[in-house]
C-alpha positions as CSV (number, residue, x, y, z in Angstrom):
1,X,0.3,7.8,8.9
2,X,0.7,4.7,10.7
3,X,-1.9,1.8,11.5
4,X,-2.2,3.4,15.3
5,X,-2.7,6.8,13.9
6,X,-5.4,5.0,11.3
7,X,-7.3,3.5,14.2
8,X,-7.1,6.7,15.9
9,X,-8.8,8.4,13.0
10,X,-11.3,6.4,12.4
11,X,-12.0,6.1,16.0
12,X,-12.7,10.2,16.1
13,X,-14.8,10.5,12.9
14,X,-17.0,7.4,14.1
15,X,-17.4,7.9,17.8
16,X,-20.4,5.3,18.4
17,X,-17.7,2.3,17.2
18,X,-14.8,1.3,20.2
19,X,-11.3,1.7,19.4
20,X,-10.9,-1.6,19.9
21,X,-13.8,-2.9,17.4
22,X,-12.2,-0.5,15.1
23,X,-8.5,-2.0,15.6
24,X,-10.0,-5.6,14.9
25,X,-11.6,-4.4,11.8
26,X,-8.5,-2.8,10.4
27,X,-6.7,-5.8,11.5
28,X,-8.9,-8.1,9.7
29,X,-9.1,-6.4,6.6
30,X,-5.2,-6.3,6.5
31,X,-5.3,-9.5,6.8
32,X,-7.3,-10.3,3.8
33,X,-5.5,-8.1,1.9
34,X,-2.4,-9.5,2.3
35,X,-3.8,-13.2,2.4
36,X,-5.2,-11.6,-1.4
37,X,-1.8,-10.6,-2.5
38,X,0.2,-13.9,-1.2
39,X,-2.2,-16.1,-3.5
40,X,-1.4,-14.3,-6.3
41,X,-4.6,-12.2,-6.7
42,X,-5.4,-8.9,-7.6
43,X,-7.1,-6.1,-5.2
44,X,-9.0,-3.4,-6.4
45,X,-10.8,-0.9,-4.7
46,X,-13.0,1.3,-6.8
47,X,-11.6,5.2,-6.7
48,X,-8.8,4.1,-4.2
49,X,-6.6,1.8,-6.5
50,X,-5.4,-1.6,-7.9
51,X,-2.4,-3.4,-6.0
52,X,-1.1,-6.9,-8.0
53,X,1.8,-9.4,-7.6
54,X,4.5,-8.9,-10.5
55,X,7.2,-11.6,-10.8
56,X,10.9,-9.8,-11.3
57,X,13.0,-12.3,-13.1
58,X,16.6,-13.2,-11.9
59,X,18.9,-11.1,-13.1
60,X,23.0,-10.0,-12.7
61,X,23.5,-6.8,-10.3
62,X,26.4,-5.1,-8.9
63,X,27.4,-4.8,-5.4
64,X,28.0,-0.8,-5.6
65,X,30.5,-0.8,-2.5
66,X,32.8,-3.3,-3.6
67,X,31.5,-3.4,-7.8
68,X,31.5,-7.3,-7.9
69,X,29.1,-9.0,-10.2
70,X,26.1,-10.4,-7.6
71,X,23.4,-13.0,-9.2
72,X,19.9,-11.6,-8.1
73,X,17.6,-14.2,-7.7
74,X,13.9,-14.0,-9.0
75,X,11.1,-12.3,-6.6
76,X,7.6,-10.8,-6.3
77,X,6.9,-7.1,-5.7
78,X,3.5,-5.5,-5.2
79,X,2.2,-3.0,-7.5
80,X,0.4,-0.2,-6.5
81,X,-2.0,1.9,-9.3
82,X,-3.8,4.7,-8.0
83,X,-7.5,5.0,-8.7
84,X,-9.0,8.0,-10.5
85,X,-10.4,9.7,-7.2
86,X,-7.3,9.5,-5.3
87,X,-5.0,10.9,-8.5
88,X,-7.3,13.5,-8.3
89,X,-7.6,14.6,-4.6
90,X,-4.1,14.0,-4.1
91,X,-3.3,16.4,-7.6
92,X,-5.7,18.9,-6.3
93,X,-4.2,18.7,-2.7
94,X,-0.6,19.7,-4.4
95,X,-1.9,22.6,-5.9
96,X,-3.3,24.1,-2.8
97,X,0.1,23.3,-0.4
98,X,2.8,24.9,-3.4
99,X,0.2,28.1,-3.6
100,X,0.4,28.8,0.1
């Protein structure tokens, strides 16, 4: 789903709100949560999930084209733990597709 196709959901299953109020608020929260993450803080949602900052240390790769030694410098990735709820729906949604 993209963020258009988000807007256009929420848009349909909330009729009295305008696209466009709907697009700011989606905007905004984005916003925050990625203002959240740059600082360093953690984000959780309750039944949705947890994302966090974890530092990856510098470390020696290997270019797999050419196999020279490359130095990878040290950076932060987002880490994304799913909530109960969603493990759940998502499980439960799994079961129904491979039984069709």
């Amino acid at each position: 789903m993209t963020k258009s196709e988000l807007i256009a959901a929420i848009s349909n299953k909330q009729p009295h709100l305008l696209q466009t109020d709907v697009e700011l608020a989606i905007n905004n929260i984005l916003d925050v949560l990625t203002t959240t993450l740059a600082n360093g803080e953690r984000i959780e949602i309750p039944g949705f999930g947890g994302f966090s900052m974890v530092r990856r240390d510098p470390r020696t790769g290997r270019n797999p084209k050419t196999g020279e030694m490359v130095s990878i410098p040290q950076r932060a990735a987002l880490n994304f733990k799913p909530g109960l709820d969603l493990r759940q729906k998502v499980d439960a949604s799994r079961l129904t597709t491979t039984m069709r």
